[in-house]
N, C-alpha and C positions, 0 to 999 in steps of 0.2 A: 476496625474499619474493614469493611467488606474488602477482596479482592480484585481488582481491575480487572473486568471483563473484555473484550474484545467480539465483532462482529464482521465474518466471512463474507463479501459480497462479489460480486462481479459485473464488469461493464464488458464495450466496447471498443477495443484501442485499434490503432493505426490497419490499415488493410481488414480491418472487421475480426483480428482477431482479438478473445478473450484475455482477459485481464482481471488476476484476481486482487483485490485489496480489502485491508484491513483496517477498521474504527474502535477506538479506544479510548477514553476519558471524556473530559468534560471542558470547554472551554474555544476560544477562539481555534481556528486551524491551525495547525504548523502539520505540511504535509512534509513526503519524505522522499524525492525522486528517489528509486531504486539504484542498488549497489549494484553488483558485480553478479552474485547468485544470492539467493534469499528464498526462503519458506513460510508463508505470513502464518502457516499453522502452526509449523513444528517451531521454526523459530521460538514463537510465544511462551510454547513447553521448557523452554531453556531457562534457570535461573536468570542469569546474571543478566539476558536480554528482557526479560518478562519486568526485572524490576528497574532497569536503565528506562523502557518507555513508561511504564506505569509512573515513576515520578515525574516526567515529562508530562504523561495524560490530569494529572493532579491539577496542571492549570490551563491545559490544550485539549482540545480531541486532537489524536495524534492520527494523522490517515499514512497507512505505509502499504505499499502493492509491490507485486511480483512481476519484473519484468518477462515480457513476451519471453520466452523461453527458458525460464525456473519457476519452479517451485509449482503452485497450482493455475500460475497462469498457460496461456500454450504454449505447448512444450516445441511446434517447429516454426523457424523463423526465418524471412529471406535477407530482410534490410536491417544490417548494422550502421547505422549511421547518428550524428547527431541529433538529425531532423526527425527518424522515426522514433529515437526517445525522449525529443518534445513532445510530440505528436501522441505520444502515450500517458505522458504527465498532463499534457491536455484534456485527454477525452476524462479519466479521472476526476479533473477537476470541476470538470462541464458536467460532468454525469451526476457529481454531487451536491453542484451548483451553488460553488464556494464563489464570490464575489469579492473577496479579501482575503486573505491569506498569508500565512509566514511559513519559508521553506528553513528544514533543517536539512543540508545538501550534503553526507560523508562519503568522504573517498570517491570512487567515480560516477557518485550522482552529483559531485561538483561542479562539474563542465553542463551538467543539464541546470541545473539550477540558476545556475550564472546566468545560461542561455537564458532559460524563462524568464527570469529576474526582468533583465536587458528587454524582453520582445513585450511582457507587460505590465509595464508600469503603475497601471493603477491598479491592480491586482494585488502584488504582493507588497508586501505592507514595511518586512525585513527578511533577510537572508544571512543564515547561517551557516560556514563550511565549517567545515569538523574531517582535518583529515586528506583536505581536498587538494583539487590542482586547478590549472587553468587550459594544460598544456598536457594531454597525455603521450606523445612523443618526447617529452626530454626527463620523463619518468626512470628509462635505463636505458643500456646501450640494446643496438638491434643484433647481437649477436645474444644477449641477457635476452630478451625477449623471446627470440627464437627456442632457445633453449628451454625457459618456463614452459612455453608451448605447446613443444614436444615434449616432455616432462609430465602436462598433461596429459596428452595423448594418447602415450604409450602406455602409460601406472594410472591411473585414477586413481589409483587408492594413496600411491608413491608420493605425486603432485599433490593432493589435499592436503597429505600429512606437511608436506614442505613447507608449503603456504602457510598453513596451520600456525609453522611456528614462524612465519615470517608476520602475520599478521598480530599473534598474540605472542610471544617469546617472553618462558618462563612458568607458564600455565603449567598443571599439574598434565600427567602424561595423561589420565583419565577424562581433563578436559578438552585438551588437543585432540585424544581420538574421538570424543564426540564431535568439536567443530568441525576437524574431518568428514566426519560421518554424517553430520548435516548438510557438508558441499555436493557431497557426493548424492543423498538425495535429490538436490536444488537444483540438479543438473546432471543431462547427460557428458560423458568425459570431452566429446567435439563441442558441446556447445559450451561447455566450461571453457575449452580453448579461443571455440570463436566470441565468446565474450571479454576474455582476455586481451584479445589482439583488439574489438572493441574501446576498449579498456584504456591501451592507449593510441589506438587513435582519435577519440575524442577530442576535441580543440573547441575552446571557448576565445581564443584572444580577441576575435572579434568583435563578440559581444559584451566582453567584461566590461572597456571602459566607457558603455552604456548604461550600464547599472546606477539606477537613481537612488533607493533603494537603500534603509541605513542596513551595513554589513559587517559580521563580525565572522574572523576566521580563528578557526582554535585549532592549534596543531601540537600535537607533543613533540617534543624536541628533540625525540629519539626514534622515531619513527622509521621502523625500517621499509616499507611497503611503498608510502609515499614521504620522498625527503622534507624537512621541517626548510626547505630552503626551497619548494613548494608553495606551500602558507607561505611565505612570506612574500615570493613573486605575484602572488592571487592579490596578498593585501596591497601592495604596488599597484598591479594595475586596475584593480576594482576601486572607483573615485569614493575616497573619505574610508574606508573601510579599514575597522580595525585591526589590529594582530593580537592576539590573547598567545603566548607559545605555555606550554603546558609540560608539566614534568611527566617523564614515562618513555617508553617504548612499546606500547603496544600502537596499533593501528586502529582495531576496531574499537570504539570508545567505549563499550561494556567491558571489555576488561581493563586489568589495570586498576586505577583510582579515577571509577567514573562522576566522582562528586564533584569536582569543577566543571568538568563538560555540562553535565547537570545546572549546577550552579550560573553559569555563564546563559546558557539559552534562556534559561527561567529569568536573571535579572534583564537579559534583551528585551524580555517581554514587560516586564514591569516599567522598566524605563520608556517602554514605547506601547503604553498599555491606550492613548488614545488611538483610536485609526486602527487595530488590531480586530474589533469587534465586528461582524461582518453584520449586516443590515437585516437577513434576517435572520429568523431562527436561529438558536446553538445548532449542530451540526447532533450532534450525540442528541441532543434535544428531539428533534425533527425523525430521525433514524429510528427515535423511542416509539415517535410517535403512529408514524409508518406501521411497527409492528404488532402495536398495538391494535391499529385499524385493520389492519390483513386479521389478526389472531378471533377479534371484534366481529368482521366481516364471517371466517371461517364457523365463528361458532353459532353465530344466525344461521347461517344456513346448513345446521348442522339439525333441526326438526324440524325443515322443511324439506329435506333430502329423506328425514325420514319418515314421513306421514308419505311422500309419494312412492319411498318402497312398498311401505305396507298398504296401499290403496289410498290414503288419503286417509288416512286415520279413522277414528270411531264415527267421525258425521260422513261421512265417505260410505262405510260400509253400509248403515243405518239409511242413507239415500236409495245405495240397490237396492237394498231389500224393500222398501216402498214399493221402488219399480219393479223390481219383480212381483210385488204380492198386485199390484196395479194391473200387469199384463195378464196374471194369472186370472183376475176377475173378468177382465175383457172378454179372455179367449172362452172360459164355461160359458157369460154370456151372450156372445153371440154379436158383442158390440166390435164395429169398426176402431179400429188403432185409430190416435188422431197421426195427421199427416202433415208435415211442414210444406207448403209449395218452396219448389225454387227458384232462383232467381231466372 
């Protein structure tokens, strides 16, 4: 089996600015609101993340994008709020002109998903937290907060490694310094902060028990990042909504034992495999075809660009020379040029 490829695009999000995101596999949508910080390129390069979507993409195109200020989206931003990372998960969606869809929402793309979920209904199809909240205020105390904050701040390097092990704990020291090292790319150290305090002010209680929407929330039970007692307030107040609790402690679902998380989305889909299919085109399908017709288009006019470098090619050249050998007869004999009148 060939290896899952992925395709780099960009839109338009909230106040005009750019928004990079990322296509992957084959199948109905499951997109991905945006985490915390994230790199849709380098990410991919990472084992353990390149093969956690790739089985996801197996039976989804998986669409995942970089929020307004990490990774290759714009890097400066004014408005942290809930509404402007609707507003981003919007234009994405619009731009790729998904009509049905299933969200996979981890950690605090929760509170946006939920949102979404809640504002449109006929849209998404299921929603999946992995990791998530409902409430990013009762996440930790505001002295805890403060402190991570400035922690970022001041170390960038200090903060990432912390994190690091707060979100994976137990990882080899060589894989912590790299997801370190990937924070710190995805972001500058102020905006990693102001995403954090994002982070948790985010608040969905509003719109959760809106949500129509069949839902499953899967939390590890040792979660040290966001409490497993989290998930379970989500599955509370999101109506009918499942709770899967999940053995582990890591936070981000590529590490650890991502084969349930796996497992659990992929059977959401199967069980709710009517109403999943979006009306038209596959998404990966339609993107094929796109570049195919740009690649199509590019190379048509790739001899016609160059017959008019070179004059117009051999009937081109073969024309002047007529006309000159024409005029040259004219002028020995003596004859009148013919003369266009004008208008």
């Amino acid at each position: 089996m060939e290896p899952l490829e992925q395709r780099i695009r960009y839109c338009s999000g909230h106040g005009g600015r750019r928004i990079a995101y990322a296509v992957a596999g084959a199948g109905p949508p499951l997109v991905c609101p945006a985490w915390w910080v994230s790199h849709v390129e380098h990410d991919w390069e990472r084992p353990r993340f390149r093969g956690f979507f790739a089985a996801l993409g197996s039976r989804h195109t998986v669409v995942r994008y970089d929020r307004v200020g990490a990774g290759l989206s714009d890097r400066e931003r004014c408005d942290f709020t809930l509404e402007a990372e609707l507003a981003d998960l919007d234009a994405v969606v619009r731009h790729l002109r998904l009509e049905r869809l299933a969200l996979l929402a981890q950690s605090c793309g929760a509170p946006t998903g939920i949102a979404y979920a809640a504002r449109h209904p006929d849209a998404v199809t299921h929603l999946v937290l992995c990791g998530g909240y409902v409430n990013g205020g009762a996440l930790a105390s505001p002295d805890m907060k403060a402190a991570l904050m400035a922690l970022v701040r001041a170390s960038w390097g200090v903060g990432a490694k912390a994190l690091a092990d707060i979100f994976a704990p137990g990882i080899s020291v060589e894989e912590a310094n790299d997801l370190a090292a990937e924070q710190r790319a995805s972001a500058t150290a102020e905006m990693a902060a102001r995403l954090l305090q994002l982070t948790y002010d985010l608040d969905a209680r509003e719109d959760a028990p809106k949500v129509r929407c069949p839902t499953v929330v899967l939390h590890r039970t040792r979660d040290r990042a966001v409490p497993f007692e989290a998930g379970r307030q989500a599955a509370a107040v999101i109506p009918s909504a499942e709770l899967v609790p999940l053995d582990g402690n890591a936070h981000i679902p590529w590490y650890g034992d991502a084969r349930p998380t796996i497992d659990a989305v992929l059977r959401g889909r199967s069980r709710r495999r009517r109403g999943l299919c979006p009306p038209r085109r596959c998404l990966g399908d339609r993107l094929r075809a796109e570049d195919s017709s740009r690649e199509g288009l590019e190379g048509a006019s790739r001899p016609r660009r160059a017959a008019r470098e070179s004059g117009g090619g051999g009937r081109g050249r073969a024309s002047r020379g007529r006309l000159l050998a024409r005029s040259s007869h004219r002028r020995r004999s003596g004859a009148r040029p013919h003369r266009t009148r004008g208008l």
